[in-house]
C-alpha positions as CSV (number, residue, x, y, z in Angstrom):
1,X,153.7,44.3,-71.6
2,X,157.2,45.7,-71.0
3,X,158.3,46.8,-67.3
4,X,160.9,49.0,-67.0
5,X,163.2,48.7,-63.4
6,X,164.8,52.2,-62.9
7,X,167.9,51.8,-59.9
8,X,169.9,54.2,-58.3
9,X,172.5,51.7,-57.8
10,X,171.9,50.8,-61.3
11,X,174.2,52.5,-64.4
12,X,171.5,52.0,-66.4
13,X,167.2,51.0,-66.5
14,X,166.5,47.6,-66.7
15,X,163.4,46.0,-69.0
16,X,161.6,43.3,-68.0
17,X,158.8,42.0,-70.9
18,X,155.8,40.0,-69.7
19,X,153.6,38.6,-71.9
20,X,150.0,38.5,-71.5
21,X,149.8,34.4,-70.2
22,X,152.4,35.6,-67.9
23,X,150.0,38.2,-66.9
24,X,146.5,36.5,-66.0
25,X,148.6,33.9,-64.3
26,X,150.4,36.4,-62.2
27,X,147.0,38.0,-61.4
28,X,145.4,34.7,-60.6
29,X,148.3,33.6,-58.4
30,X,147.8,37.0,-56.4
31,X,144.0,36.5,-55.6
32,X,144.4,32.9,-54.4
33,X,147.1,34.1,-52.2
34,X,144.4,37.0,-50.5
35,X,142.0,34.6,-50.3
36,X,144.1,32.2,-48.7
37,X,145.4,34.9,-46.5
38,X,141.9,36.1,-45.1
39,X,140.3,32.0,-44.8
40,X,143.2,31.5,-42.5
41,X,142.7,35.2,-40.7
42,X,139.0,33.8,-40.4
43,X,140.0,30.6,-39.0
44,X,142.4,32.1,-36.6
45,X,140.5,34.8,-35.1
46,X,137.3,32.2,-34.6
47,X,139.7,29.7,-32.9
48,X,141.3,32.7,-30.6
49,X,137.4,33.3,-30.0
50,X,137.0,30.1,-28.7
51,X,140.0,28.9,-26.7
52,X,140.8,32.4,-24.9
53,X,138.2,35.1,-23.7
54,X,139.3,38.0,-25.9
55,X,137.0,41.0,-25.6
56,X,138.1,42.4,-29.1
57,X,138.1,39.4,-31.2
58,X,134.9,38.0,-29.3
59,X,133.3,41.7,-30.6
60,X,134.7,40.9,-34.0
61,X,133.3,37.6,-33.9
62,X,129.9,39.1,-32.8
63,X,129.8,41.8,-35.7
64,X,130.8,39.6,-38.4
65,X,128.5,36.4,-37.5
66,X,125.4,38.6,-36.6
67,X,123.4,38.2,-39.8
68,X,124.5,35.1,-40.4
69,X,123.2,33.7,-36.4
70,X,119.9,35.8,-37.3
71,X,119.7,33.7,-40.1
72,X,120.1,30.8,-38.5
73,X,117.8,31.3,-35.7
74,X,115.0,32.3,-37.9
75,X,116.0,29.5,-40.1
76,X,115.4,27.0,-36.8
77,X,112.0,29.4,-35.4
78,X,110.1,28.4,-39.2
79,X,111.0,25.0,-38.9
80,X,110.2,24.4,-35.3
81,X,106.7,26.1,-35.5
82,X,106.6,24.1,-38.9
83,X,106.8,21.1,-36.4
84,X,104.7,21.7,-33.6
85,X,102.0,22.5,-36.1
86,X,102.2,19.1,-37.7
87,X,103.0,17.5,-33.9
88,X,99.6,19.5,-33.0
89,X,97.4,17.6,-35.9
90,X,99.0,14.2,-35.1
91,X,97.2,14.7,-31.6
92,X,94.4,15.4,-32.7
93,X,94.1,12.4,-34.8
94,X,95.9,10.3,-32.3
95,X,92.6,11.3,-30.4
96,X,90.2,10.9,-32.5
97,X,91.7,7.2,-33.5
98,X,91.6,6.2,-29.6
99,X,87.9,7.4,-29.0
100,X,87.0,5.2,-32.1
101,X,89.1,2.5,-31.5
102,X,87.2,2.6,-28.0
103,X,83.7,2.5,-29.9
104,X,85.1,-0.6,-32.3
105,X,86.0,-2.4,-29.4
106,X,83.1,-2.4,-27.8
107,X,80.9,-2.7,-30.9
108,X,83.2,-5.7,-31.6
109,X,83.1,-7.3,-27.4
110,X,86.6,-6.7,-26.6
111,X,86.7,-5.6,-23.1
112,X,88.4,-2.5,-22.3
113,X,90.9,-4.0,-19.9
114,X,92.7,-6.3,-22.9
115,X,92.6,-4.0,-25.4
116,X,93.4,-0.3,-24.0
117,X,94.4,2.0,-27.0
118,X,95.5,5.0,-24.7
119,X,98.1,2.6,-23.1
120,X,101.7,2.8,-25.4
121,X,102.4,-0.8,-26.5
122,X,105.9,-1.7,-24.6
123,X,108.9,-1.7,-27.0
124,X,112.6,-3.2,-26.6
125,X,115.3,-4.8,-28.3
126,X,118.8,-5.0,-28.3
127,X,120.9,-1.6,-28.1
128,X,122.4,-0.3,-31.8
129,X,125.6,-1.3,-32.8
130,X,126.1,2.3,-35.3
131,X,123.5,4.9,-34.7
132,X,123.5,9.2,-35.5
133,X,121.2,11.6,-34.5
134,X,118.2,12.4,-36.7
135,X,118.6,15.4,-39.1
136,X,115.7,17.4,-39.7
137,X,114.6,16.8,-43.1
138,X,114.6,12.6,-41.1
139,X,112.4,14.2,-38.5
140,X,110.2,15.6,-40.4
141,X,109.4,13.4,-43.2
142,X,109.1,10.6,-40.3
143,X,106.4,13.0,-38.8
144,X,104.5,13.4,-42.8
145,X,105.0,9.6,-42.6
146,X,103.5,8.9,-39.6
147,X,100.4,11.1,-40.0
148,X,99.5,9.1,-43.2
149,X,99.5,5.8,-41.2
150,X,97.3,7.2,-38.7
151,X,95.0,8.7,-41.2
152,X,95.0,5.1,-43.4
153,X,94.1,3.5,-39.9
154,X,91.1,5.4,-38.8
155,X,90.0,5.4,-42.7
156,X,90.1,1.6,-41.9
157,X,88.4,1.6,-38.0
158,X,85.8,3.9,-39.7
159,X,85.0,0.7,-42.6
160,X,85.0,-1.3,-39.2
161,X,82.9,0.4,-37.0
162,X,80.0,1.0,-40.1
163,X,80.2,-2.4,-40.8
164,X,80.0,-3.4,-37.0
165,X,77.2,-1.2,-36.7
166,X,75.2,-2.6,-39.8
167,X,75.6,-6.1,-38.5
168,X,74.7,-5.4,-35.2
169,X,71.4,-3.4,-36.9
170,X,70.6,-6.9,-38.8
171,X,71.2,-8.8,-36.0
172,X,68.7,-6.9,-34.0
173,X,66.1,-7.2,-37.0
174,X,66.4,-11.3,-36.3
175,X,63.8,-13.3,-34.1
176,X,66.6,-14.8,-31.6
177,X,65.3,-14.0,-28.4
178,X,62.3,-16.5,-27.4
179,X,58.7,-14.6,-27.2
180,X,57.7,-16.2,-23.5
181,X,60.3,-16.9,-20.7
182,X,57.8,-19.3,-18.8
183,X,55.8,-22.2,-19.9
184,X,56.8,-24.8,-22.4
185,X,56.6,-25.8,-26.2
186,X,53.3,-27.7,-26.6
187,X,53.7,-28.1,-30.1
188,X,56.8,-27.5,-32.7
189,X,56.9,-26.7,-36.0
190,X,56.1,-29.5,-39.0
191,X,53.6,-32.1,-39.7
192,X,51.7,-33.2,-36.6
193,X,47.6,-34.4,-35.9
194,X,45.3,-31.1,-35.7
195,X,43.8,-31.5,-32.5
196,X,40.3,-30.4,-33.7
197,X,40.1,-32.8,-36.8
198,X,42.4,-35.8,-36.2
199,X,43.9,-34.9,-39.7
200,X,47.5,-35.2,-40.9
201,X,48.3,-31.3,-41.5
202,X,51.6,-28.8,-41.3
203,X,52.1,-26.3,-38.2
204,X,53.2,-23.6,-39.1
205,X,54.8,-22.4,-36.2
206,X,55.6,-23.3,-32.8
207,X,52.9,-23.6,-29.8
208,X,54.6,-22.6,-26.2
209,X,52.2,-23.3,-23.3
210,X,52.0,-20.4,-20.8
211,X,49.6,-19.4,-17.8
212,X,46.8,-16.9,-19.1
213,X,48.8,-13.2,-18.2
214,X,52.0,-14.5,-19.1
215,X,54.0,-11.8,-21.2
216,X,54.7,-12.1,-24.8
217,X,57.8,-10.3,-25.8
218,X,59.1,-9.3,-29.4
219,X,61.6,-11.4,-30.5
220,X,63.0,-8.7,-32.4
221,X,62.6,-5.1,-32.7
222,X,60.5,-3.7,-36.1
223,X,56.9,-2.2,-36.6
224,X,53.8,-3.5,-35.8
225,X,52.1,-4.4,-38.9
226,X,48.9,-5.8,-37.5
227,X,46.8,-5.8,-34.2
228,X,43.7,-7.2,-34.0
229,X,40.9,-9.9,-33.5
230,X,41.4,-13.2,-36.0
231,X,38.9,-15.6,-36.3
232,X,41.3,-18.1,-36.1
233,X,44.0,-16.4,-34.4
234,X,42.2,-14.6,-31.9
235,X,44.2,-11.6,-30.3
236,X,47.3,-11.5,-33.1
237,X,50.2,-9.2,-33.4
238,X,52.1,-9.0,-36.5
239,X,55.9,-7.4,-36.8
240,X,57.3,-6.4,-39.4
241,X,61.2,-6.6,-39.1
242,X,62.4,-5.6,-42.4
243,X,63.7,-7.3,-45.6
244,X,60.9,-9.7,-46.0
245,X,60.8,-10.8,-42.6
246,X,57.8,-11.2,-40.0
247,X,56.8,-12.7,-37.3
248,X,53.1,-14.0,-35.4
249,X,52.3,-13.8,-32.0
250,X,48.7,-15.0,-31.8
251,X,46.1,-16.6,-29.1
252,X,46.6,-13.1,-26.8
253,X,44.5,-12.5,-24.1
254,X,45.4,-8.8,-24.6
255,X,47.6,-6.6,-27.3
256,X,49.3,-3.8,-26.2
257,X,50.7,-2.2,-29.0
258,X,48.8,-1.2,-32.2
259,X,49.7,-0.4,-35.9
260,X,52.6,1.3,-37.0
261,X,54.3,1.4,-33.5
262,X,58.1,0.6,-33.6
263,X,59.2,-2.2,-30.9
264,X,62.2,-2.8,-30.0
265,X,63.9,-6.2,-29.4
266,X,62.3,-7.6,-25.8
267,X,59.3,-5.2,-25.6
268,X,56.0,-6.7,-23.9
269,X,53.5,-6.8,-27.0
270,X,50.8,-9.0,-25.5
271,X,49.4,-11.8,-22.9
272,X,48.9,-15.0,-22.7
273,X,45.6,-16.1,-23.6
274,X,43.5,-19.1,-25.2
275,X,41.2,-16.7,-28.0
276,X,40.8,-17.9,-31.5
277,X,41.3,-21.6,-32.8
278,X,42.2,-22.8,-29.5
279,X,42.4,-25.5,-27.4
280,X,43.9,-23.8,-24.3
281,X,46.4,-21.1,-22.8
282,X,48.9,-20.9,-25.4
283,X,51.2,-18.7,-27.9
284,X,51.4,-19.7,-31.4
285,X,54.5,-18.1,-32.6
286,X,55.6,-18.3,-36.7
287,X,58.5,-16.8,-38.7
288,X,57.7,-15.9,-41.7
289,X,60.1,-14.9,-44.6
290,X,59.0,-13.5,-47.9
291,X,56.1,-15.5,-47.6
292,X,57.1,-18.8,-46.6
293,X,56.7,-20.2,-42.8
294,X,60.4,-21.1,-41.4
295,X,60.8,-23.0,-38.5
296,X,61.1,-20.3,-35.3
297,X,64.1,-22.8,-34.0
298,X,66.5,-22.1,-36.1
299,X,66.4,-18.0,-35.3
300,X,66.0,-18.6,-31.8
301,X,69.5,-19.2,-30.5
302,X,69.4,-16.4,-27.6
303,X,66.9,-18.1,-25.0
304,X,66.7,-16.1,-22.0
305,X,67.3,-18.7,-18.8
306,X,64.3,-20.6,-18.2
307,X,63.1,-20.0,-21.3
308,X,61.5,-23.0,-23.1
309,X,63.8,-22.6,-26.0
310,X,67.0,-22.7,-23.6
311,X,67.8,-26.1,-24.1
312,X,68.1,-25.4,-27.7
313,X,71.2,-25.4,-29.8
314,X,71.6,-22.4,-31.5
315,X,71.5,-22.3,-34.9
316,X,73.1,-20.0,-37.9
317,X,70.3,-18.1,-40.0
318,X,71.5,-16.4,-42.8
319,X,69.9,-12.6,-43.4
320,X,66.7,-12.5,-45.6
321,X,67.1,-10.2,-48.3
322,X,64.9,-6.8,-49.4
323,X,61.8,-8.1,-51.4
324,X,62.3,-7.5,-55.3
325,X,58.7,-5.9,-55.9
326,X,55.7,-5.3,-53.5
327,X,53.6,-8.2,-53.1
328,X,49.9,-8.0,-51.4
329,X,49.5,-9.9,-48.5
330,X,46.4,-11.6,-47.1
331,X,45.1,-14.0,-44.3
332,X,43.6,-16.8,-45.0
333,X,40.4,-17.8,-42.9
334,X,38.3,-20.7,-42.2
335,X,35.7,-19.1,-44.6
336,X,38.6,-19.0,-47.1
337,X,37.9,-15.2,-47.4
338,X,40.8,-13.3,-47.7
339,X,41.3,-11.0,-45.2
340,X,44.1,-7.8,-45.9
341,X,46.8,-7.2,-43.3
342,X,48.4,-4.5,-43.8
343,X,52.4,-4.6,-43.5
344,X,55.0,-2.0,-42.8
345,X,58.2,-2.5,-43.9
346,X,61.2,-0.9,-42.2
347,X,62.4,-0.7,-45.5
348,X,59.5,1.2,-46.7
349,X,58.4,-1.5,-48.9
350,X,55.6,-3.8,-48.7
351,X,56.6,-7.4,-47.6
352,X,54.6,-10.5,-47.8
353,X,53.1,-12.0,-45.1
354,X,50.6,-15.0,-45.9
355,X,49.8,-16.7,-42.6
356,X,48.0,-20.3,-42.8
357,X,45.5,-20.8,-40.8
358,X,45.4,-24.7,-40.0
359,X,45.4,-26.8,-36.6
360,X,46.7,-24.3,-34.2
């Protein structure tokens, strides 16, 4: 490119050649000085904005920074509704973890007064050496953080509290409270003399003498499988708790419940009495699992005062299991005739139940 400089002063014109690199660079030097020009026209006007109250520069200011504020401020009104939603759900489970840490507390025996989960847990510790404020991308991924701990937690209260809740149901299906609070054990389970033939024979169960009238209670809670006259058992009740598990309360003066009812743990089934194979006022108690006699001491570890079994140490049973396959169940008699008892099963399955009836 050729540029031609034309004087007055000048005799004559005088050329000037650029070439094309000459040019761009020319070109490129001129925008960088505009640019530079306006950033520090920016910078000066927003620094005259802020040290001195201008009312044309502070309109200036307004005008050009209005979409850019707006921006902003919508910018900051998604992000804080963004937060109080998610503030708004951590609440809510916060909530709903206190109400059932409550119930796992007391399902576990924790009182409420050492273990209060509405109370914050104090906090301390020396004060920070370096320390900056928390950005918002920090806040909220400590928030998304913190909601997934909360949700773990009551995924893990809620595999507490069912399991506290099955245990307590299996504990409640166990023979630990004694059948009779007054009167005494006359007889205990194992080999003894049978008091009507002098022989050398196994008991079965364990006798407690009681006043005719005294009441029998269930040892545990299940459904009365049988109710009725024995020849040798006189008035018997038979429950039912579950999992191949029964108990015998026989010798009754009176039942009071019949087939099929559902007791609960401590109910009054029956009285006192002296009917049946008998030599006077008596219960004759047995634990029976799958079949086979156990000795009533070892599941009675929850004597009531002034019970007979109070002096007794308790002792650690471990849970029968569900029967494999049904199995009938008889009575056996003096007459050796079998007699059929029928037995409900909380399970819904039929359990065995053979009671023996020797020296009582």
């Amino acid at each position: 490119m050729q540029l031609i400089l034309v004087d007055r002063r000048l005799a004559r014109a005088r050329a000037v050649n650029l070439s094309r690199a000459t040019l761009v660079w020319g070109v490129l030097g001129f925008i960088t000085l505009v640019v530079v020009a306006l950033a520090g026209a920016y910078a000066l006007t927003f620094r005259l904005a802020a040290q001195r109250d201008i009312p044309v520069i502070k309109n200036l200011v307004s005008v050009v920074m209005h979409d850019r504020i707006a921006q902003d401020e919508q910018y900051l009104r998604d992000n804080v509704s963004s937060m109080a939603k998610m503030v708004g759900e951590m609440q809510a489970r916060l909530m709903r973890l206190d109400a059932l840490g409550e119930r796992v507390s007391k399902l576990a025996g924790i009182r409420p007064e050492e273990f209060n989960f509405r109370q914050i847990p104090g906090l301390g510790g020396a004060e920070p050496v370096a320390s900056r404020p928390l950005t918002l991308i920090e806040l909220q991924a400590q928030t998304r953080s913190v909601g997934k701990q909360v949700d773990e937690r009551t995924d893990f209260m809620n595999v507490v509290e069912s399991e506290l809740v099955a245990s307590a149901a299996r504990s409640a299906l166990l023979p630990r409270d004694a059948p009779v609070v007054d009167g005494f054990i006359g007889s205990g389970f194992g080999m003894r003399t049978d008091p009507f033939t002098g022989e050398y024979t196994m008991h079965t169960g364990i006798d407690f003498a009681a006043p005719i009238g005294t009441p029998i209670f269930a040892a545990a809670g299940g459904v009365v499988a049988s109710a009725e006259r024995h020849p040798e058992y006189g008035n018997a009740v038979t429950i039912d708790h579950g999992n191949g598990l029964a108990t015998l309360y026989a010798h009754a003066s009176r039942i009071l419940v019949k087939i099929g009812d559902i007791v609960r743990k401590g109910q009054q089934i029956a009285l006192v009495g002296t009917t049946g194979r008998s030599t006077g006022p008596h219960l004759h108690f047995e634990v029976h699992v799958n079949n086979v006699p156990q000795n009533p001491s070892k599941y009675l570890a929850s004597a009531k005062p002034g019970s007979p079994l109070a002096g007794l140490a308790p002792v650690a049973v471990a849970v029968p299991t569900a029967a494999a396959r049904p199995v009938t169940a008889a009575v056996s008699t003096a007459s050796a005739q079998p007699v059929p008892v029928a037995v409900s099963s909380t399970a819904a399955q039929p359990v065995p139940v053979a009671v023996s009836a020797t020296a009582h």
